[in-house]
N, C-alpha and C positions, 0 to 999 in steps of 0.2 A: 504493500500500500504506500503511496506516495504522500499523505497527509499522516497525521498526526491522529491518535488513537481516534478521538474526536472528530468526525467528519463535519469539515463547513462546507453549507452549500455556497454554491455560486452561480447565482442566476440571470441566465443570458434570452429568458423568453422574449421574442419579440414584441407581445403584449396580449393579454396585460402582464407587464413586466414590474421589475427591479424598482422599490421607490425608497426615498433616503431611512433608515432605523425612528430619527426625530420624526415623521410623520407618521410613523406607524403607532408609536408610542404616543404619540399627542393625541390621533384619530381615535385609539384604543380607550382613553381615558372619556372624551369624549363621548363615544357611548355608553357610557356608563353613566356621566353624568358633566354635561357641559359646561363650562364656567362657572361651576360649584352654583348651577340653576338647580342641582338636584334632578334636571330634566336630562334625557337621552338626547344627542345630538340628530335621533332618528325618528324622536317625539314631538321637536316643536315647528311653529307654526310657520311660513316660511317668511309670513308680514311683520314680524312680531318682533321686539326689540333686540330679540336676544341672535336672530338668524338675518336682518336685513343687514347689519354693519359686517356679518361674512361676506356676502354678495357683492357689499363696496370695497371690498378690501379687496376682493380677488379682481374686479376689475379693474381696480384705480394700479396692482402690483401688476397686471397685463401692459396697461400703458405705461408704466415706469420701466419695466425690464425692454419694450420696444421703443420706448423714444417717440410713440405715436403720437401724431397733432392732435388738434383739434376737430379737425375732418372725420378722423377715427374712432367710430363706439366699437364695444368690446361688450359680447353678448355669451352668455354661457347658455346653452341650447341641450333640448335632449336628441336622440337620436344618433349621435357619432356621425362620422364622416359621412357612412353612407347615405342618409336620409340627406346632406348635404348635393351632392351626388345629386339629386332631383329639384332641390330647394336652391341653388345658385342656378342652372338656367331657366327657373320658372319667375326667379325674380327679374334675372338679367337679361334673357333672352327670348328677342321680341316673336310673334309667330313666325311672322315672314322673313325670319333673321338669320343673323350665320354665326357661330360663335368657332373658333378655334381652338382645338385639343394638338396637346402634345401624345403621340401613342407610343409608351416609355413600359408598359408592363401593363402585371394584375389590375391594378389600382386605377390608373389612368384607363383601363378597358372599361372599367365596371363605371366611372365620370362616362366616357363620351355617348356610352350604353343610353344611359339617362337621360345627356341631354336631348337624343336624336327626338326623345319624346315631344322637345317641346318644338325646337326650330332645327335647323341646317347645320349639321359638324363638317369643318374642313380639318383635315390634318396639316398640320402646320408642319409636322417631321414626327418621323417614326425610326423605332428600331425594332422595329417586329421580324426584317430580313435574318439580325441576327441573331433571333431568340432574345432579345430585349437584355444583353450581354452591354451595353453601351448606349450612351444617350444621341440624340440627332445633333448634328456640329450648326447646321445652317440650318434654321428653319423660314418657312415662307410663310407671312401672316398677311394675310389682306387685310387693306386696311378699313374696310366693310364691314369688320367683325367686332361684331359686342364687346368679344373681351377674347383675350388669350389663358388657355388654364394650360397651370402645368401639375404634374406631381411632384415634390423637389426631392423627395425621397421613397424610392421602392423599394418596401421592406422584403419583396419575394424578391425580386427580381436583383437586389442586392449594388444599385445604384442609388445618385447621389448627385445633383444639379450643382455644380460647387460656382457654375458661373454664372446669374440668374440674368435670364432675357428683360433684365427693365425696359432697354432702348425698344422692347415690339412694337412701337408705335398705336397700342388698342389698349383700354383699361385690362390689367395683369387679374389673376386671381388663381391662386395658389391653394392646393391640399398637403399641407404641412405637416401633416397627422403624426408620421414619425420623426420629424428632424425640429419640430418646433423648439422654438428657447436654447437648442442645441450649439448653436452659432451665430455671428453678428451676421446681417440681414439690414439692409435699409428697409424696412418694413413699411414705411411712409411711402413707398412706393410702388404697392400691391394696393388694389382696389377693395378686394375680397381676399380675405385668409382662414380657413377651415382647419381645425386639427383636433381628432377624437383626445381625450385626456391621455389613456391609458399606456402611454409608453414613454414619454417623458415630463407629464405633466400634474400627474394623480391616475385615478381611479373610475375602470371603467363606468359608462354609465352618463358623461357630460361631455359636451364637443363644445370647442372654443370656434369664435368667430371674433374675428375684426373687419368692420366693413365701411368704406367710404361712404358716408351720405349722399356725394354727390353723384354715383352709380346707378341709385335708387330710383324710382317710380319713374323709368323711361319704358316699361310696357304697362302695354293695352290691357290683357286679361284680367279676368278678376283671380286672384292671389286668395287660397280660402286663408282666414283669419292667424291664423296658429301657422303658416307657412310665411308670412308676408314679415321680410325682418321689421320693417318701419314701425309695426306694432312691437314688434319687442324691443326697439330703440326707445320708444315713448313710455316702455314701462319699465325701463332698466332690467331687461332681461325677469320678471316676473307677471310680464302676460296670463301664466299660469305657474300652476308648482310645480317649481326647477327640481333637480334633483339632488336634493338637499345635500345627503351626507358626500356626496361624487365630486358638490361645488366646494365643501369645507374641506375635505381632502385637498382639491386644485389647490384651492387657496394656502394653506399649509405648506403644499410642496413650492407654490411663488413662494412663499416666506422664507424659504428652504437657501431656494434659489438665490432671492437678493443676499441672502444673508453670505451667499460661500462668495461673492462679489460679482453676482451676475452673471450676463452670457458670456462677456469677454473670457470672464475664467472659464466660463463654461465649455467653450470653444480650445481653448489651450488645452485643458483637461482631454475634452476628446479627440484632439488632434494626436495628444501624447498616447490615447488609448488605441487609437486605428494605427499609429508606424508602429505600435511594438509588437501589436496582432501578423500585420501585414507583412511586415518585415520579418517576421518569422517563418508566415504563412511559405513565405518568397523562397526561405531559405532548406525546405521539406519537400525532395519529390516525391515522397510516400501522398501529399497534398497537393490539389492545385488548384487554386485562382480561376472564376472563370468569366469576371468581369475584365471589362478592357481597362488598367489600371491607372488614367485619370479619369476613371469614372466611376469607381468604386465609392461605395457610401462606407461613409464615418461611421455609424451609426449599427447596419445591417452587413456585416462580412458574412458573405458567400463562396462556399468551396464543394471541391467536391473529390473523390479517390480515383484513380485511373486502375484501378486493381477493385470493383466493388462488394468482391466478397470478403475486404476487410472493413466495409462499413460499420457492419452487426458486431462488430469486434471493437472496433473504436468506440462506438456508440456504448459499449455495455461498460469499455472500459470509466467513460464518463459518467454512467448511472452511479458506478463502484466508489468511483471520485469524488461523487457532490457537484456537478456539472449537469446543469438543469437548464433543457429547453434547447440544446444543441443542434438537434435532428430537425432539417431544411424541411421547409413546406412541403406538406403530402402533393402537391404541384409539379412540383420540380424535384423532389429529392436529397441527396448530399446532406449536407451540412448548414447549419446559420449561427450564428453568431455576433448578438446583440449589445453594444456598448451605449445603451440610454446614461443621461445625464445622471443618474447618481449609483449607475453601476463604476464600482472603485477598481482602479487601475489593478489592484491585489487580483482581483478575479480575472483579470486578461490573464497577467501574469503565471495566474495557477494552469490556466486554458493552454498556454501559451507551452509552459514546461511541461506539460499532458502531452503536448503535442511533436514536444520532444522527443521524450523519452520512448514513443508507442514509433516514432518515426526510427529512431535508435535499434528499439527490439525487430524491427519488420528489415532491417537493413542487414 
């Protein structure tokens, strides 16, 4: 055994994933009984004095950690990405309209899926030729189009947008789901930005929006009530009951966040986590790499065995290990391995010396 009597885990699920100790522990008290209200954090009311100053908190720490103007409201919504997925071009795009997708993997297939529902999709660039192994270098955006969406991080597909298309010349609008708060980002310069909590943010169950005002009520349709963000701009994101305990989590983990000094650290941190992965990955031909390597995500390392009947071998070596959540999308196969924001450099490291040593013994 390579650990110490005591097995630690280390979890690399891509979500819902890894979230800091101090949230778990603060969350945990919380249900039991909230700011010594003697009430469960899963008991109170969501108008009521004790739960609207979470709701301000977690927004007003969205626009601190992105530097957002004033243009910018910040909506915690139920639903996760995917319900977004139908709810950005139902807001944004007009019947008779065109909107432009990037078609970069999973994720970005199941957005353009959606949108076709409402109006016209052009592909602006694709990597579909190469099994979505790399991102499109040029893309072609008309400038006829509502908006441009990209995905900036594919968690299957194991890419990573490191250069983001602001100059596309059409309002931008981003599914951030896995790379949010991850890295510095002019964020002022996305129309729309969607990202499910659960992988770098908190706890399944709330998806984060940031959305420019001035994007807003350029279609026709009628938008049913509970879909239409403008209503939940005007109610500060409680239109209806949010999902209490998922937005006190968020909020907790932005506490979290500001506290370790923001994204910039946040970004160094995962910059230091993906070369030591990578660079290891590089250096194992028992292993190999199967994104094109400036296009590999930070965030989502993807590999896979050229020998694959020692898969089930590795794989069981890391059950043995405490290496949780390694085994690649039932999609695709291989391997993945997840570095969200408060998964600790120690846990690459331990991944990383596994990967060693299994390399060592097969040589």
């Amino acid at each position: 055994m390579l650990q110490s009597d005591k097995l630690v885990l280390h979890n690399f699920n891509a979500g819902p994933s890894v979230l800091p100790k101090e949230v778990f522990e603060e969350a945990s008290r919380a249900v039991l009984n909230f700011n010594d209200s003697g009430l469960s954090i899963l008991e109170i009311g969501h108008r009521t004095p004790l739960f609207v100053p979470v709701m301000e908190e977690a927004r007003q720490l969205v626009k601190e950690l992105m530097l957002l103007d004033d243009d910018h409201e910040v909506l915690f919504l139920h639903g996760g990405a995917t319900t977004q997925f139908m709810q950005v071009p139902m807001n944004l795009l007009p019947d008779n309209g065109m909107a432009a997708y990037t078609e970069t993997g999973t994720w970005a297939n199941k957005a353009i899926k959606e949108a076709k529902l409402f109006g016209h999709v052009e592909i602006a660039g694709s990597s579909k030729e190469d099994n979505y192994r790399s991102l499109p270098k040029n893309l072609n955006v008309s400038p006829t189009a509502a908006y441009l969406h990209i995905t900036t991080n594919e968690t299957i597909a194991g890419t990573q947008w490191h250069t983001i298309p602001y100059d596309c010349g059409v309002p931008l609008v981003a599914d951030m789901s896995s790379d949010i708060l991850s890295r510095v980002i002019e964020f002022n310069k996305f129309d729309l930005i969607y990202a499910g909590a659960q992988k770098n943010m908190g706890a399944a169950g709330v998806n984060l929006v940031v959305v420019s005002k001035k994007i807003l009520g350029r279609v026709e349709r009628v938008i049913p009530t509970i879909l239409d963000y403008r209503n939940h701009i005007k109610e500060a994101s409680m239109l209806n009951t949010p999902p209490v305990f998922a937005v006190y989590v968020a909020m907790l983990t932005l506490r979290w966040l500001k506290q370790q000094g923001g994204v910039r650290v946040m970004e160094k941190r995962n910059g230091e986590k993906a070369k030591l992965f990578y660079d290891t990955l590089d250096t194992l031909p028992v292993f190999r790499g199967v994104v094109a390597k400036e296009d590999r995500s930070k965030m989502n390392a993807v590999f896979v065995m050229d020998d694959a009947n020692l898969e089930k071998e590795f794989l069981d070596l890391c059950k043995k290990e405490g290496m949780v959540g390694v085994k690649g999308h039932r999609s695709v196969g291989g391997f993945r391995v997840s570095m969200y924001n408060a998964l600790a450099i120690e846990s690459v490291k331990a991944i990383t010396d596994l990967m060693k040593h299994f390399a060592v013994s097969k040589s």
